[in-house]
C-alpha positions in Angstrom: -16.8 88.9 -86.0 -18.6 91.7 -84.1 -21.7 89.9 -83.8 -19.4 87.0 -82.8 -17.8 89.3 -80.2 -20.7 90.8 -78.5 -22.7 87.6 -78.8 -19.9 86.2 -76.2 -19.7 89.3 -74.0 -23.8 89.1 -73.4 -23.2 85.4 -72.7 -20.0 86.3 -70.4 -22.3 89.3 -68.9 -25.4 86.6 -68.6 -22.5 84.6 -66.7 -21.7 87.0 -64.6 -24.8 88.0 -64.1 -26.3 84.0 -63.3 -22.8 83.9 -60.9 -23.4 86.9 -59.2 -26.8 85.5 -58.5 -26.5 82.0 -57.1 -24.3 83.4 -54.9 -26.9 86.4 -53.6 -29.5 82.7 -53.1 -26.5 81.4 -51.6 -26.3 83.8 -48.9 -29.8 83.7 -48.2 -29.9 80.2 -47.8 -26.9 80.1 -45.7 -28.5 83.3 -43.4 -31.9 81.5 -43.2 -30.2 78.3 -41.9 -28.5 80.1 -39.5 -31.8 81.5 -38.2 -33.2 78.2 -38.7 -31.0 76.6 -36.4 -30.6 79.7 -33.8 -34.8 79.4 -33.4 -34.5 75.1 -33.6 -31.9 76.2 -30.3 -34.2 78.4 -28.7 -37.0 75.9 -29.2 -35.0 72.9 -27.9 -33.8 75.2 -25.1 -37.6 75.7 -24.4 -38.5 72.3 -24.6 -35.8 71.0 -22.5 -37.0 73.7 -19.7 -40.9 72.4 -20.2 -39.8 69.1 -19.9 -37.5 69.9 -16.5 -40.7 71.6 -15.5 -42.7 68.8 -16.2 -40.3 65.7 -14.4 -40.2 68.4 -11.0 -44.0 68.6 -11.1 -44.7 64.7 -11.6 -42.1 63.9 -8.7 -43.5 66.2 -6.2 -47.5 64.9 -7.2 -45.5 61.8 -7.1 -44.7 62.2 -3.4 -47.6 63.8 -2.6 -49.7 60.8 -3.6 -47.1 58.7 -1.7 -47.8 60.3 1.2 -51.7 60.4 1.3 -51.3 56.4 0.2 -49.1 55.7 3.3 -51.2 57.9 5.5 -54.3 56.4 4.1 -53.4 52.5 4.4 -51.8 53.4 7.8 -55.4 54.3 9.2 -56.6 51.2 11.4 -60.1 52.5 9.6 -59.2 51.3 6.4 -58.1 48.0 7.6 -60.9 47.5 9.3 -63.1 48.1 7.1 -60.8 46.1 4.5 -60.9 43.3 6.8 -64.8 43.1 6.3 -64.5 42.1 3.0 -64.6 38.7 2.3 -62.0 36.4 3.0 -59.4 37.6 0.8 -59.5 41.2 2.4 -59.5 39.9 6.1 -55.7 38.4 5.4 -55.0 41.6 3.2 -56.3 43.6 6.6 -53.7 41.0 8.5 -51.3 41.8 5.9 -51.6 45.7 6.1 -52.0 45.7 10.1 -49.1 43.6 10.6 -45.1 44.9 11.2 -44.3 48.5 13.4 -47.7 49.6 12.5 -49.9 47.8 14.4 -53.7 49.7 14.9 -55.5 48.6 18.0 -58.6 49.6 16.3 -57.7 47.3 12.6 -57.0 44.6 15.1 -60.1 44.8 16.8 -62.2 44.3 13.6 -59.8 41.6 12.5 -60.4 39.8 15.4 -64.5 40.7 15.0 -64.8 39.6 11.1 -62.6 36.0 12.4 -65.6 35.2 15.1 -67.9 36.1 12.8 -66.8 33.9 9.6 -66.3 31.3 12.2 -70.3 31.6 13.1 -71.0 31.6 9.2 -68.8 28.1 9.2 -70.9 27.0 12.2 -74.1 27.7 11.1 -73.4 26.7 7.4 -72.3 22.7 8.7 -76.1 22.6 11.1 -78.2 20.3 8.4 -82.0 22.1 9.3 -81.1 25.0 10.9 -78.5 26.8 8.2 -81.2 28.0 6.1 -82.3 30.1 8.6 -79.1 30.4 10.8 -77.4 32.7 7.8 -79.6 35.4 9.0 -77.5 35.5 12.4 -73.5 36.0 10.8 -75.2 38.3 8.1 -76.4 40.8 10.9 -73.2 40.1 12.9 -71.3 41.2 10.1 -73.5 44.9 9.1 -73.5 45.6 12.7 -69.6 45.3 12.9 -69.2 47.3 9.4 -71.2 49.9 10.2 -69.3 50.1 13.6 -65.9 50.3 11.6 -66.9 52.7 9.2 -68.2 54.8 11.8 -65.2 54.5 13.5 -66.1 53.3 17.0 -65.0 49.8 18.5 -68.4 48.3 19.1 -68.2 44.6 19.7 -70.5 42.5 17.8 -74.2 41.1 19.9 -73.8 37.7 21.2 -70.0 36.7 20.9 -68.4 39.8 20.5 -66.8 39.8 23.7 -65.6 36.3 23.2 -63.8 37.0 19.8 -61.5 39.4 21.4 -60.5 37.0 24.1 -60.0 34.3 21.7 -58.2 35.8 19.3 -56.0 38.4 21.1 -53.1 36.9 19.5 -54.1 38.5 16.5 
């Protein structure tokens, strides 16, 4: 009955002993979670931060890029030259130039670049003559870009003159 005895206090002691060690793991655990979550704070603290940082810095390059667009497209330069391009970007140049920001200068090309397509309809109806008369418009129309991009109002040769007259309503 000894062996019987002492067999069941090693298993009560092994008990104990198994008891007393589950709950040591169980207080580790429940300290590493509570560092787990204190540092999963801190990082969601610093990510939240970043990410404040981040919005502030996008909405004032936001703006900033606003504000060189507006000045930009607000430049009678860029209309004018806009307005030499094709048909499509002479009513995008009306477009841009028209409202409380009218340029004297987009104007002037607008009005240019409308003579000018109207000499390339002209010239393009003449049966013998438009295979030659192309070369007339063509130069009408370099001359008045290089004029805009250069920034000076520089009539066109010939009709140049004439196109503001005609089309001062524009």
């Amino acid at each position: 009955m000894s062996d019987e005895k002492s067999l069941s206090d090693d298993l009560n002691d092994m008990l104990g002993d198994a008891k007393e060690g589950a709950k040591k793991a169980a207080d580790k655990a429940s300290e590493f979670a509570g560092d787990a979550a204190e540092k999963a704070k801190e990082l969601a603290s610093d990510a939240k931060e970043k990410a404040s940082e981040f919005a502030d810095d996008a909405k004032d390059k936001f703006n900033e890029f606003t504000g060189d667009a507006k000045e930009v497209l607000s430049d009678g330069k860029n209309v004018a030259i806009i307005a030499h391009i094709t048909l499509i970007g002479w009513i995008i140049a009306i477009v841009m130039n028209g409202g409380d920001k009218k340029s004297e200068f987009a104007s002037f090309y607008i009005r240019q670049v409308l003579g000018i397509f109207i000499v390339a309809l002209v010239c393009s109806i003449i049966p013998i003559i438009n295979l030659f008369a192309w070369i007339l418009p063509l130069a009408m129309w370099l001359m008045s870009l290089v004029s805009a991009i250069g920034g000076k109002q520089k009539p066109v040769f010939l009709l140049g003159e004439q196109f503001q007259d005609w089309f001062k309503s524009l």
